[in-house]
N, C-alpha and C positions, 0 to 999 in steps of 0.2 A: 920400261917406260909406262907410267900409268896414262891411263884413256878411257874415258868415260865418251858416250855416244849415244845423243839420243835421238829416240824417231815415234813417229807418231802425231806430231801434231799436225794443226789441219783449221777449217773452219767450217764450224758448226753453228746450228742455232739453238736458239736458246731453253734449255730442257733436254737437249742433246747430252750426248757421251761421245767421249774420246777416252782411248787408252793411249800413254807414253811408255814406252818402254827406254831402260837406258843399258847397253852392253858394256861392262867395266872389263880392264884385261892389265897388267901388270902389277897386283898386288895380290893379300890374300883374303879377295873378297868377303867369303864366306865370314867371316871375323871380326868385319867394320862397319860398322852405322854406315849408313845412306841416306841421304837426304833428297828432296828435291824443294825447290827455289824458284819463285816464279819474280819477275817484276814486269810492271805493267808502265808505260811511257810516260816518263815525269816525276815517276815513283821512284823510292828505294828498293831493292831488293828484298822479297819476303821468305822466312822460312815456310813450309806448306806441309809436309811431310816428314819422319823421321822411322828409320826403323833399323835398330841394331843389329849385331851380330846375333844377339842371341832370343831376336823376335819380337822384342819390345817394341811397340805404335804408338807413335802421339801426332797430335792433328794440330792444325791455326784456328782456332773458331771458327773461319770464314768456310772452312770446309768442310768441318765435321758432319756426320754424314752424308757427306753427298761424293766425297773419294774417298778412294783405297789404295793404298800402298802396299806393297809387295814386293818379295824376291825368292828368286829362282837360285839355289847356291849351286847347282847344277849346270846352271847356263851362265854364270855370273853376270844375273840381268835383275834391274829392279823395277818396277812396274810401278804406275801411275792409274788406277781406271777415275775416271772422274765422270760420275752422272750430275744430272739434272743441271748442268751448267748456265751459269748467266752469263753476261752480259761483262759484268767487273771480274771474272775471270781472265776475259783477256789480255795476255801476256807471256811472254817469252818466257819457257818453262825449262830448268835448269836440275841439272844431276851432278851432285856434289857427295864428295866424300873427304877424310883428314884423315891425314897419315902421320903417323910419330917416325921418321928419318932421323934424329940427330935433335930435331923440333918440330913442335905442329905446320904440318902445309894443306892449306886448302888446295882439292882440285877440281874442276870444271868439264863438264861437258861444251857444247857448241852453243847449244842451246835448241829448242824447238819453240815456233811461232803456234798459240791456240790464239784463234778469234771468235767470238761467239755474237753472231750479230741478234739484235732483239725483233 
């Protein structure tokens, strides 16, 4: 059974840093992109983060350089650091991967709450 679980968020202020971490467990991690997804209230869901199996990064403009994405194939965890945070970051941050079963399936973490007051 896949399950993605994240932790780490919190509320911060603005210029601040927070790291998310997300523990993935019934696939085979090490081999599948990861993503993480934020959406902010009212909003659609955004992509934020992407990092393959095999190391590849790519960012949203809204974030580039200010996070980092990462993972650990060891701990089957993939990491979020995000500095110098605003204000419009805040949003329910999401850990997402797709699996080919039979056909593509999205799957989801719970979510974690960042707030970044100004």
């Amino acid at each position: 059974q896949v399950q993605l679980v994240e932790s780490g968020g919190g509320l911060v202020q603005a210029g601040g840093s927070l790291r998310l971490s997300c523990a993935a467990s019934g696939f085979a991690f090490s081999s599948n992109a990861m993503k993480w997804y934020r959406q902010a209230p009212g909003k659609q869901r955004e992509l934020v983060a992407t990092i393959t199996g095999g190391g590849t990064i790519t960012y949203a403009d809204s974030v580039k350089g200010r996070f980092t994405i990462s993972r650990d194939n060891a701990e089957n965890t993939v990491y979020l650091q995000m500095n110098r945070l605003k204000p419009e970051d805040t949003a329910v941050y999401y850990c997402n991967t797709r699996l080919y079963r039979g056909g593509w399936d999205n799957y989801w973490g719970q979510g974690t709450q960042v707030t970044v007051s100004s």
